[in-house]
N, C-alpha and C positions, 0 to 999 in steps of 0.2 A: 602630191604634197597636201591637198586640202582633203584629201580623204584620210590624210593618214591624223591631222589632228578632228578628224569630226567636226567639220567649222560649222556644217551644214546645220547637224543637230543640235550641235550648242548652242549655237544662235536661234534657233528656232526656239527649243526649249526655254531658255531666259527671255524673247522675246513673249512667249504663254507665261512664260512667271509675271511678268509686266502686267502682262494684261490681266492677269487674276487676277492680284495686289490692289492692281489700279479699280477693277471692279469691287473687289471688297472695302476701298476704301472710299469708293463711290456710295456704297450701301449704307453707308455708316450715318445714320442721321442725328444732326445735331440734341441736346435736349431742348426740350421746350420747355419755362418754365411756367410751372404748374404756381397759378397766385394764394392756392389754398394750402401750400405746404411752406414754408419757413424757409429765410432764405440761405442757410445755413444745409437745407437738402438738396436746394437746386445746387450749389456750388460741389457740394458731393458728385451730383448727377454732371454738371460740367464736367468737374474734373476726373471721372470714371471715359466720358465723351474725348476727351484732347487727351488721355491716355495710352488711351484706341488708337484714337486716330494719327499720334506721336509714332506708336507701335508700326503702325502700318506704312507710314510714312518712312520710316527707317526704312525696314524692309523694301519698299520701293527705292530708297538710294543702293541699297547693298545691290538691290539686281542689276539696277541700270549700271554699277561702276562691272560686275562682272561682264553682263551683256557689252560695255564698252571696250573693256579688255578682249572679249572674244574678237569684238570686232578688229581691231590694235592690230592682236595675232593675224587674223585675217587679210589685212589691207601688206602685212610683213610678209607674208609666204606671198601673195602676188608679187609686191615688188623684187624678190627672191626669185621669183617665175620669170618677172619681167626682165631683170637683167640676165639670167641667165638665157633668154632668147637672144636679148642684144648680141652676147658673147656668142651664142650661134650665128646669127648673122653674120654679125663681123666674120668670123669664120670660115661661113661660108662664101663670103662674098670675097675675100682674099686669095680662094682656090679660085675663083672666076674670073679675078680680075686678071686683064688684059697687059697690063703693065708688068707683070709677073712672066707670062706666056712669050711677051717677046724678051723680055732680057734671058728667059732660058733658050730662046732662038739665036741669040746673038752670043750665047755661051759655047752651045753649040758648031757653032759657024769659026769663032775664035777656035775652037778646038781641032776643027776639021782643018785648018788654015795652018795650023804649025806643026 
């Protein structure tokens, strides 16, 4: 089942999208303002800056909500895994049980008896 949705590499891959993002948004360095320029250019240069850094910051929630859903899918096909073991067990352990063995012995015996 986890092969058949690719959990491995989705997850991986949006995990390296994370970490781009995160590093590009790392990079991104504030303005400084500059006291010989008008304060009408620095607010320019801010707001070019919380733009960016707006941009990037989106982008980081888009991956992490997809990355999260991979995850979702993932943690769903194990439990899908998991009880379908259960239901093997049970299963098996019903062909095993002893409780079974002798009442088909005592079926037997009734039979053999009339």
């Amino acid at each position: 089942m986890l092969t058949k949705i690719g959990a491995g590499e989705i997850i991986y891959g949006l995990r390296k999208k994370i970490q781009d993002v995160q590093f590009e948004l790392d990079q991104l360095r504030g303005p400084s303002n500059i006291p010989e320029l008008i304060d009408s250019a620095n607010l320019l240069r801010l707001n070019e800056y919380l733009s960016k850094t707006n941009s990037k910051k989106t982008e980081l929630i888009c991956a992490y909500e997809q990355y999260s859903m991979a995850l979702e899918e993932l943690l769903e096909t194990v439990f899908d895994i998991q009880n379908d073991l259960k239901d093997i067990l049970k299963e098996q352990s019903s062909m095993i049980n002893p409780k079974s063995k002798k009442s088909q012995k005592t079926k037997k015996t009734k039979n053999i008896k009339k």
